[in-house]
Residue frames as qw, qx, qy, qz and C-alpha x, y, z in Angstrom:
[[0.408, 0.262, 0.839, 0.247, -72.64, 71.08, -122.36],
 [0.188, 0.259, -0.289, -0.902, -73.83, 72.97, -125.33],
 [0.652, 0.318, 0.663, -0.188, -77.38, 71.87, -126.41],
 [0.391, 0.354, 0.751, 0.397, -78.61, 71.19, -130.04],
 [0.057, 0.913, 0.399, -0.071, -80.76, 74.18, -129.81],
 [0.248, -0.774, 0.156, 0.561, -77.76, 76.53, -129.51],
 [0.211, -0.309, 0.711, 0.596, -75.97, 75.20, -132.41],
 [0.584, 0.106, 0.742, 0.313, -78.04, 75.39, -135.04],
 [0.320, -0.137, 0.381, 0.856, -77.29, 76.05, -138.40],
 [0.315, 0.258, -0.141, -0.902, -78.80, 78.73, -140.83],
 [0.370, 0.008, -0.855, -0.363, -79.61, 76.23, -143.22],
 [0.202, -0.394, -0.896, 0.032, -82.20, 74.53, -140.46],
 [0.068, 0.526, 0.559, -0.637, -83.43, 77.36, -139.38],
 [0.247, 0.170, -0.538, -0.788, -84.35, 78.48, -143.22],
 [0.231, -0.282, -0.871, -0.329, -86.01, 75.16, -143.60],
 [0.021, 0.491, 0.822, -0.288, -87.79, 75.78, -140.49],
 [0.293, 0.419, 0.015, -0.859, -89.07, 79.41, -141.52],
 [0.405, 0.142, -0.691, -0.582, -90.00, 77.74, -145.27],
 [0.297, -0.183, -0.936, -0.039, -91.90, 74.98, -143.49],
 [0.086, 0.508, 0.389, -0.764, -93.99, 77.86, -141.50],
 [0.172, 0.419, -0.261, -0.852, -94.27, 79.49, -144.61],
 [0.405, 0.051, -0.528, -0.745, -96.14, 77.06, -146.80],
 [0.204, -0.331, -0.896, 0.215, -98.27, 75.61, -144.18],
 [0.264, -0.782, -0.223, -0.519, -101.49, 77.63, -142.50],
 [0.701, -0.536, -0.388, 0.265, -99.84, 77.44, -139.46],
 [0.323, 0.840, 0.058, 0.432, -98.87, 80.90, -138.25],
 [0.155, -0.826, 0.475, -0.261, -96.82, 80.62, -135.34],
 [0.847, 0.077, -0.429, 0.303, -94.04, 77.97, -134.19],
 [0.404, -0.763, 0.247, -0.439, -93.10, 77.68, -130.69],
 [0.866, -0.143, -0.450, 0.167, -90.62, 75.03, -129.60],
 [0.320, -0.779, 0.430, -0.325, -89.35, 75.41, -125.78],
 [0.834, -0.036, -0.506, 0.218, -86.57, 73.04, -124.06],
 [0.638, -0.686, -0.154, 0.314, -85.02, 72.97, -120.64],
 [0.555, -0.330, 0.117, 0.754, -81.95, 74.79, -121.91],
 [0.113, -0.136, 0.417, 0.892, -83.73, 77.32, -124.92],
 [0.439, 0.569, 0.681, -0.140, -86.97, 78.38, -127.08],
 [0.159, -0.174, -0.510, -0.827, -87.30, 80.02, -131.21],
 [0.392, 0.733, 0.306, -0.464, -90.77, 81.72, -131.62],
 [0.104, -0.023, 0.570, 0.815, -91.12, 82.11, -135.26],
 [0.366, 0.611, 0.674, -0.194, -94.47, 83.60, -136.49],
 [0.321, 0.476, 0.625, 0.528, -95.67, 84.78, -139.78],
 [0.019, -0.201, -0.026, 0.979, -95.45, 88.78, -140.06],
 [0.111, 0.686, 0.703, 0.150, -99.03, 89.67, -140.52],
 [0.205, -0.225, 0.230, 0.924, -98.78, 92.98, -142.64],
 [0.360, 0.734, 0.566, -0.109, -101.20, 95.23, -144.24],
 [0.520, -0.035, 0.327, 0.789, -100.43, 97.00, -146.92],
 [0.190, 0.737, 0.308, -0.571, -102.16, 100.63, -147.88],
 [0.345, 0.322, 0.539, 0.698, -102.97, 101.86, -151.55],
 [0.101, 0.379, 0.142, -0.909, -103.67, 105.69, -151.80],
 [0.283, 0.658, 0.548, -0.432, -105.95, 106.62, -153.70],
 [0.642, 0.352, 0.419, 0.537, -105.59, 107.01, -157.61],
 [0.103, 0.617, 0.227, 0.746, -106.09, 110.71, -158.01],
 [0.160, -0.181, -0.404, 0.882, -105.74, 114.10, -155.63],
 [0.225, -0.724, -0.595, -0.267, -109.33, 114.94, -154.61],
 [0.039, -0.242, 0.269, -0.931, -109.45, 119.13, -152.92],
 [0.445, -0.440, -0.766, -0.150, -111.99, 118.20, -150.63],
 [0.163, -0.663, 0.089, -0.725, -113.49, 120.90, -148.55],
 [0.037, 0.153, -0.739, 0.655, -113.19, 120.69, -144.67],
 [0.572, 0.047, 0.397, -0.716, -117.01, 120.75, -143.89],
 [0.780, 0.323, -0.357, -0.399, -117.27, 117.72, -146.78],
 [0.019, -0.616, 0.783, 0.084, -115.46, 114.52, -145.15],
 [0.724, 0.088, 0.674, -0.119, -117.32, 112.23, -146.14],
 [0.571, 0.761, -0.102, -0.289, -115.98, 112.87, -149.81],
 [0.009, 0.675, -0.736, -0.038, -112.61, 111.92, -148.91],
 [0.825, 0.159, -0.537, -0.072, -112.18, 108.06, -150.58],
 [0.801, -0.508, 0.288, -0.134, -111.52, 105.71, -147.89],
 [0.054, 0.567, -0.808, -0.151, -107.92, 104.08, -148.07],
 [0.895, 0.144, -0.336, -0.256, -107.77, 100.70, -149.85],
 [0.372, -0.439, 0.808, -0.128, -106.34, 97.57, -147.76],
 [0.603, 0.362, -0.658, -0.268, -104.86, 94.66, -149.62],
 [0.885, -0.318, -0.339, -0.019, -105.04, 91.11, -148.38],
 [0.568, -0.745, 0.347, 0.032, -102.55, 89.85, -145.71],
 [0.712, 0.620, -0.331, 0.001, -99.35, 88.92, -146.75],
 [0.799, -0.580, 0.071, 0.144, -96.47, 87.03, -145.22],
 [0.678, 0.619, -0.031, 0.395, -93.59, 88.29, -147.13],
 [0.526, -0.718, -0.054, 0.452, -90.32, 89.87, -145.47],
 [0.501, 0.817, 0.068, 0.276, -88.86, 92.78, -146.94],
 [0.637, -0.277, -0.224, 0.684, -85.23, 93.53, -145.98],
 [0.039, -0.971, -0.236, -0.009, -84.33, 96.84, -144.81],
 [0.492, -0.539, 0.349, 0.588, -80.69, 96.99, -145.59],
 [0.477, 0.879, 0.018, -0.007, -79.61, 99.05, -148.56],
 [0.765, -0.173, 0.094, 0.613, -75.83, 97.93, -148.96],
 [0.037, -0.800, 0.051, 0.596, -73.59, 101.00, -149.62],
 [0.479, 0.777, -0.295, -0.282, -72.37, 101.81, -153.22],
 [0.179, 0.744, -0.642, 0.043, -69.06, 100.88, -152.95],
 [0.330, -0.046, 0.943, -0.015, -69.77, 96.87, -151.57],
 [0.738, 0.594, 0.240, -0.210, -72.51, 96.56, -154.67],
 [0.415, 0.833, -0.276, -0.240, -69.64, 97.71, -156.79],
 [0.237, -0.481, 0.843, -0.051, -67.05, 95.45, -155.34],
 [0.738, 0.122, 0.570, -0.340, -69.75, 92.98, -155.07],
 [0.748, 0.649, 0.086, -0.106, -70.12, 93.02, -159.31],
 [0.166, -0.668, 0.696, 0.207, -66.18, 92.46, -159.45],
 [0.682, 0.396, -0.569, -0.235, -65.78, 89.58, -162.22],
 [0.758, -0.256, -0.599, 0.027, -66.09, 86.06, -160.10],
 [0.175, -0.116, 0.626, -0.751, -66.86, 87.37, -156.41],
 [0.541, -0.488, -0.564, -0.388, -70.05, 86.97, -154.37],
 [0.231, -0.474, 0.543, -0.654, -71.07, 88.39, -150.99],
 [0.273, -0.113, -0.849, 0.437, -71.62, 86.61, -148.28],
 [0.122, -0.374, -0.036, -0.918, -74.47, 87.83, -146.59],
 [0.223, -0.073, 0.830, -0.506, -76.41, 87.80, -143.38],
 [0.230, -0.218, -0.924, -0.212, -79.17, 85.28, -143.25],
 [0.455, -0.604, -0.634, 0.161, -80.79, 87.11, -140.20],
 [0.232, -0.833, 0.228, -0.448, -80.75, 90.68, -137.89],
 [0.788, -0.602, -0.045, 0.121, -78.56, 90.43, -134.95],
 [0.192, -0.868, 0.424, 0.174, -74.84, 90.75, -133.66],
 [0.799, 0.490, -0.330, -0.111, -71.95, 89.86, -135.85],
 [0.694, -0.633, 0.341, 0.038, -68.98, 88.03, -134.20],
 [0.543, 0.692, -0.472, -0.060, -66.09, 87.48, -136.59],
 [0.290, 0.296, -0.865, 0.283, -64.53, 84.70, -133.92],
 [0.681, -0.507, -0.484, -0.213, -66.57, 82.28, -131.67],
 [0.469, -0.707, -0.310, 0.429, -64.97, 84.08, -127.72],
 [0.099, 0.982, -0.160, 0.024, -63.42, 87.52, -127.92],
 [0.471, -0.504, 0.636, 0.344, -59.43, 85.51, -127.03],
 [0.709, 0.197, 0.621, 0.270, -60.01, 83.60, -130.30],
 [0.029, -0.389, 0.388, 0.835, -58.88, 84.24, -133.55],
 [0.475, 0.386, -0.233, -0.756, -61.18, 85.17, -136.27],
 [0.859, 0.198, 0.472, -0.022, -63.04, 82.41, -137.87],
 [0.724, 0.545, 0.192, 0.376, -61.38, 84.30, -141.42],
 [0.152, -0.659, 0.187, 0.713, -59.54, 86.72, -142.72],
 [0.511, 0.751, -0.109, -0.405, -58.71, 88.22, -145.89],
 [0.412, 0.460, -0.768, -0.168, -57.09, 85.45, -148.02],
 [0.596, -0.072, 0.714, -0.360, -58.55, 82.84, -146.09],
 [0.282, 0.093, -0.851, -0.433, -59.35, 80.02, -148.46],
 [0.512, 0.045, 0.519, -0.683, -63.13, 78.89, -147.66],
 [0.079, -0.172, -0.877, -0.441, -65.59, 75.87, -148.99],
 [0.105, -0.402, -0.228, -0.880, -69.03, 75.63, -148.35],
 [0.704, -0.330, -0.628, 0.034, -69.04, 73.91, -145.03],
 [0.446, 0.039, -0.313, 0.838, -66.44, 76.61, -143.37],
 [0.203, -0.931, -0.271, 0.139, -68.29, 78.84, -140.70],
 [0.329, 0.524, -0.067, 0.783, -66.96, 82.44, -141.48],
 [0.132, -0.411, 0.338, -0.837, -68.70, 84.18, -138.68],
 [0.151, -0.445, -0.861, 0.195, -71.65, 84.11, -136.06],
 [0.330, -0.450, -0.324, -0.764, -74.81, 86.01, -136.16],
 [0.135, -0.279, -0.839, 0.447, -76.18, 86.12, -132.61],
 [0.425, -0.296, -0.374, -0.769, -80.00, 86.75, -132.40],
 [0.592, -0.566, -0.078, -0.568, -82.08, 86.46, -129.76],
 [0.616, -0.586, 0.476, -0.226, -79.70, 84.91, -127.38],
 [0.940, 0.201, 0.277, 0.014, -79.22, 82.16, -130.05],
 [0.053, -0.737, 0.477, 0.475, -75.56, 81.97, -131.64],
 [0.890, 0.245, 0.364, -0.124, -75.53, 80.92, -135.16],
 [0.442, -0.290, 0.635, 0.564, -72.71, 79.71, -137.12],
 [0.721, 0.654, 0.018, -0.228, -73.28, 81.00, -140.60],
 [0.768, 0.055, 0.565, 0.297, -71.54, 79.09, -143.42],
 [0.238, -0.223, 0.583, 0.744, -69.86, 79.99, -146.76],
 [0.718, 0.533, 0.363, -0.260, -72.05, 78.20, -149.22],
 [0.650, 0.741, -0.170, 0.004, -69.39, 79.01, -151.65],
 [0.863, -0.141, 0.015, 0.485, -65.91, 77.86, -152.64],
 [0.745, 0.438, -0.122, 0.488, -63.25, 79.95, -152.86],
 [0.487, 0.106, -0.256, 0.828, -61.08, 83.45, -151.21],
 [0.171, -0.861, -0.172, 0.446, -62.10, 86.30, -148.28],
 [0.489, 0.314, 0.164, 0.797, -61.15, 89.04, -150.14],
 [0.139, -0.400, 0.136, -0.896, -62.47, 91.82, -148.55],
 [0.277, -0.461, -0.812, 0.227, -64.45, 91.47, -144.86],
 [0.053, -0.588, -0.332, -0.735, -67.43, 93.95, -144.94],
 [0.715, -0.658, -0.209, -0.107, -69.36, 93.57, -141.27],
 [0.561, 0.470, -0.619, 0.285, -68.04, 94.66, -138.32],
 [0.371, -0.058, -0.855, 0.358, -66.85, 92.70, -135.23],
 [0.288, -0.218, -0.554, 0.750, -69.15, 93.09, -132.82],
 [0.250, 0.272, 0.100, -0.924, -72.26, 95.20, -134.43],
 [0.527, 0.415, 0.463, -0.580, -75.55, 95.37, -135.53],
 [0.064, -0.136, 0.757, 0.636, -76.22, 93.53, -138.91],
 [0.542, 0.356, 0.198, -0.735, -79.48, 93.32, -140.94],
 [0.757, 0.176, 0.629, -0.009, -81.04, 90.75, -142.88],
 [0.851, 0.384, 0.295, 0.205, -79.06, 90.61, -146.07],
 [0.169, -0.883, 0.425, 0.105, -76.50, 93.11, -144.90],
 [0.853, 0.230, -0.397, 0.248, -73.45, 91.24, -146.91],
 [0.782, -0.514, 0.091, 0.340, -70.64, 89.80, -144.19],
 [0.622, -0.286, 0.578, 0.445, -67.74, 88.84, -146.65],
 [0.716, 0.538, -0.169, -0.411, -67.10, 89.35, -150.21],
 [0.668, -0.347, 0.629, 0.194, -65.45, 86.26, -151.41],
 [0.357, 0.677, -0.512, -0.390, -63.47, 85.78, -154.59],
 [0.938, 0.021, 0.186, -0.291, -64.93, 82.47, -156.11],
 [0.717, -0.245, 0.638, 0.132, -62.63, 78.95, -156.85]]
């Protein structure tokens, strides 16, 4: 039996991150007999140098400007830099990537016997699961969102992806 927890979709696990996000509540912890998500608000500081290079003698350190620290912020900044050549594709007259929702492992079919959830020329709406994104033990079925043709699969089977690393480029309806 597969629980509720396993299966669920980006889309709920967005809301839940947004529903963290404009509350004060800074961590979410839900545990069941078969699973448990931890989501908690990235508490980041953020450093501003100093406006101007001050030569400040060695036997002087109390001259040297103390670094400035901004408030706290809960913002996530992705760390994937897509390569040229899927940006370029990407800006192809009616495409759009696909892209991951989340870090973790891609799976292009739901067991290793099974075929692929797509392929290239696959026809997709925006209900069709293209892949899975497993993350912390949790496999999630990401979704299209969009209507129309795989034309080019970017991710591959079986490796490390990064929030907004694109998946798929699809060639819209």
């Amino acid at each position: 039996m597969r629980s509720w927890f396993l299966l669920l979709k980006t889309s709920e696990i967005r809301e839940l991150i947004r529903l963290l996000d404009e509350t004060s509540v800074h961590e979410l912890h839900i545990e069941l007999e078969d699973g448990k998500i931890h989501i908690k608000k990235a508490d980041t500081l953020s450093y501003a140098p100093p406006l101007s290079h001050v030569d400040v003698p060695v036997a002087a350190p109390a001259a040297v400007p103390a670094p400035v620290v901004s408030e706290v912020t809960t913002s996530v900044t992705p760390t994937f830099t897509p390569p040229a050549e899927s940006s370029a594709a990407a800006a192809e007259e009616g495409t759009v990537l696909i892209k991951s929702p989340m870090v973790g492992t891609f799976y292009a079919a739901p067991s290793p016997t099974s075929p692929p959830y797509v392929e290239v020329g696959s026809k997709v709406t925006e209900k069709t699961v293209v892949c899975i994104v497993e993350a912390m033990k949790l496999m999630n079925e990401i979704e299209a969102d969009v209507r129309g043709e795989i034309v080019e699969v970017i991710a591959e089977n079986g490796h490390l992806v990064e929030y907004g690393q694109p998946l798929f480029r699809v060639k819209l309806a």
